[in-house]
C-alpha positions as CSV (number, residue, x, y, z in Angstrom):
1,X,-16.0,-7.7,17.4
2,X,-17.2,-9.5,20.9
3,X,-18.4,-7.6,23.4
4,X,-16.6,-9.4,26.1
5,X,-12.7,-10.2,25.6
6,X,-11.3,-13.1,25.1
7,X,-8.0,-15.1,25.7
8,X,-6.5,-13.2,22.6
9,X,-8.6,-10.0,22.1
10,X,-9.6,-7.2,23.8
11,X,-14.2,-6.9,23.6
12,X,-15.8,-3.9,22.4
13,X,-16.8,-2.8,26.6
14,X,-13.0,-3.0,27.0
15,X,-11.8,-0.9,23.8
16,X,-14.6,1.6,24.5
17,X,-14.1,2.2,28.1
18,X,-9.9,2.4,27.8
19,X,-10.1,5.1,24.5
20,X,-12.7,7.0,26.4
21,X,-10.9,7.2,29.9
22,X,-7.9,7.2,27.9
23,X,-9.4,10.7,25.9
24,X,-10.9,12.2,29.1
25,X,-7.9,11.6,31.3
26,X,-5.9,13.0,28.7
27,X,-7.9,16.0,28.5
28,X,-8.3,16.3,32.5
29,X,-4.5,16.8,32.1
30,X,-4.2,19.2,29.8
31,X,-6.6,21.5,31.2
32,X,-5.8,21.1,34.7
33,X,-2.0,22.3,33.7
34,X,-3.7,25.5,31.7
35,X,-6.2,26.3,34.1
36,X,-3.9,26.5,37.2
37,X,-1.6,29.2,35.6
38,X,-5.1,30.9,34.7
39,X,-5.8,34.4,36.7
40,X,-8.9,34.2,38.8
41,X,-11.9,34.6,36.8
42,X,-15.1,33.2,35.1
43,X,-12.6,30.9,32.8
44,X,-10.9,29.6,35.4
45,X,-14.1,29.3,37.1
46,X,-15.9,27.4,34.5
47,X,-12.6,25.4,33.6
48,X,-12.4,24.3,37.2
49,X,-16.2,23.4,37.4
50,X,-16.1,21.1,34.6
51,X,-13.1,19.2,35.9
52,X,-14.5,18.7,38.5
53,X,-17.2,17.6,37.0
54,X,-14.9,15.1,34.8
55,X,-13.1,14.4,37.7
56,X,-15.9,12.7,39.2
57,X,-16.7,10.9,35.6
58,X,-13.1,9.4,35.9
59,X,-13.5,8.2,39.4
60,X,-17.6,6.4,38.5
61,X,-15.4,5.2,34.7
62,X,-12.5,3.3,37.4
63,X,-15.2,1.9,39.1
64,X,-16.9,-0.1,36.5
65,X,-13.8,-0.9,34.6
66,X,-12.0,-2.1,38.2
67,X,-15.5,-4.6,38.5
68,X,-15.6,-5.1,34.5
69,X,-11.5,-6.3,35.1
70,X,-12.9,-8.7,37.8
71,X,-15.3,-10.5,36.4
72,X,-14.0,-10.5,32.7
73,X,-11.1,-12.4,31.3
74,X,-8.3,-10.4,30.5
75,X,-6.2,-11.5,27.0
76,X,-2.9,-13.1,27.6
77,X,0.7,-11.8,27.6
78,X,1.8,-15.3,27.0
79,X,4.1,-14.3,24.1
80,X,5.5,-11.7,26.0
81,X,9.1,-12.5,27.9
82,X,8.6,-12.1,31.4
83,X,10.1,-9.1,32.3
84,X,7.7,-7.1,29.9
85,X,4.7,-9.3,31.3
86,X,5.5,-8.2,34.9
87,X,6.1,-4.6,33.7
88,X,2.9,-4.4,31.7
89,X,1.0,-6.0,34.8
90,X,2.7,-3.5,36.8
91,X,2.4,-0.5,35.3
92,X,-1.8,-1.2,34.7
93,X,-2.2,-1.9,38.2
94,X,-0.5,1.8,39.0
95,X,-2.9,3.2,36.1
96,X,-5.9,1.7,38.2
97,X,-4.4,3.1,41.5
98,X,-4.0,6.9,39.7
99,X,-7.6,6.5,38.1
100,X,-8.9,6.5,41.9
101,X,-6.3,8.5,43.4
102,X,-6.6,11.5,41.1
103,X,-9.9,12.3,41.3
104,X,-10.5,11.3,45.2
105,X,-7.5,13.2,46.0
106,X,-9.4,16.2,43.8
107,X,-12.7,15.5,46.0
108,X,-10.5,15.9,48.9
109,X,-9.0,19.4,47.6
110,X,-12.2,20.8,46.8
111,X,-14.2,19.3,50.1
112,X,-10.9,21.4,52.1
113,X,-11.7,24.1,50.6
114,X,-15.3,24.1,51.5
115,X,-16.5,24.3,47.9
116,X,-18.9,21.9,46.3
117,X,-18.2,18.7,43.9
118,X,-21.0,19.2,41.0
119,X,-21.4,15.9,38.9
120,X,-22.4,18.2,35.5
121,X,-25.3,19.9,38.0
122,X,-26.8,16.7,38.4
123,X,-26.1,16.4,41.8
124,X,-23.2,17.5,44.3
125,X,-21.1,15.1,46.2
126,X,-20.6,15.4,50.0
127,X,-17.9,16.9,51.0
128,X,-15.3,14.1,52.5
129,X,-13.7,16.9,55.4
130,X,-14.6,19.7,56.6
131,X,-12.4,22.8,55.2
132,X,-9.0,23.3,56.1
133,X,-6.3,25.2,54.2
134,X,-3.0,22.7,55.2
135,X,-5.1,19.4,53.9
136,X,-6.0,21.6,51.2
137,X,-2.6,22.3,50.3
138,X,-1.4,18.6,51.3
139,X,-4.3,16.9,48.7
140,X,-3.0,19.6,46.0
141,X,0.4,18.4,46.2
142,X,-0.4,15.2,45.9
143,X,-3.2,15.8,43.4
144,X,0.0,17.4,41.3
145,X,3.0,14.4,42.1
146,X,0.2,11.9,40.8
147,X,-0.6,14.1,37.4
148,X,2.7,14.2,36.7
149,X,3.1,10.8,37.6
150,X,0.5,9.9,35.3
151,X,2.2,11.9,32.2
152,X,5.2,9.7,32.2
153,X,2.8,6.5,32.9
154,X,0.8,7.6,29.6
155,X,4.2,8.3,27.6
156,X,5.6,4.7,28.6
157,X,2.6,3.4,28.0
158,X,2.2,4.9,24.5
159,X,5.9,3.9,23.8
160,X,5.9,0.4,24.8
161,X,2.6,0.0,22.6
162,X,4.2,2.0,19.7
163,X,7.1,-0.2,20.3
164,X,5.2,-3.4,20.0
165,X,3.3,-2.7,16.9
166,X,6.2,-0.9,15.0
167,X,9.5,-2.8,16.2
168,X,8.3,-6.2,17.2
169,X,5.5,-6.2,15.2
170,X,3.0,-8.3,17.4
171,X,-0.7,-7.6,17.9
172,X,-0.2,-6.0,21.9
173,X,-1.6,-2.8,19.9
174,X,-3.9,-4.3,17.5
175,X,-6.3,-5.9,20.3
176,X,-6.7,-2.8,21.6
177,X,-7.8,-0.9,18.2
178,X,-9.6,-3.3,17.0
């Protein structure tokens, strides 16, 4: 496998940075839906500490894969008809918007509620605004309308790749796995 992609394939710094945002983002969602419903306590606590934590790995993740994007070749859609190309171009572009959005718009919660932004204890982020309850509740609302918003990207993303491999049996999939 090349490290770097190429006009047809994916490279192995591609593969590995999607799967693992791919796997963290995943996960980001799935606890953030549990640990909202969660009663105040050390759990929720904990659970809100280390996404957090993650949310800030996301955010550094989008910023080398926005630069790795840039100055790496990106495989062709060629084969694809052009409605699909445009909606595949489209929808990856909205992925790279939610990648920042999410976890600035999380920054922003946290920094309005006067709390700090802990990268695993490593160091804590400044906070972006000073606290304030209505921005906090404006940045969670939106924090929520771009999770869910990134669900149904993530299921039409898995669908049209499912749907590539299974029903029009091209390699869309395949450069992506291996």
């Amino acid at each position: 496998m090349h490290l770097f992609n190429t006009i047809t394939r994916y490279g192995f710094i591609t593969i590995f940075i999607h799967w693992l945002m791919a796997f963290i983002m995943i996960g980001m969602l799935a606890v953030g839906l549990y640990m909202v419903e969660l009663p105040i306590g050390s759990l929720k606590l904990k659970l809100y500490g280390w996404h957090k934590a993650f949310g800030l790995l996301v955010l550094f993740l989008a910023a080398f894969r926005l630069v790795w994007r840039i100055v790496n070749m990106t495989p062709s859609l060629d084969s694809l008809p052009i409605l699909e190309r445009l909606a595949a171009r489209f929808v990856h572009w909205i992925f790279y918007i939610i990648m920042f959005a999410m976890p600035l718009t999380g920054w922003l919660i946290t920094s309005a509620a006067g709390l700090p932004a802990s990268f695993f204890g490593l160091f804590t982020m400044p906070n972006l605004i000073e606290p304030n309850e209505d921005l906090r509740l404006f940045f969670s609302s939106i924090h929520q309308f771009l999770a869910y918003g990134l669900i149904i990207l993530i299921i039409l993303h898995v669908s049209a790749a499912l749907k590539h491999h299974f029903i029009n049996k091209d390699d869309i999939l395949r450069r992506m796995i291996s």
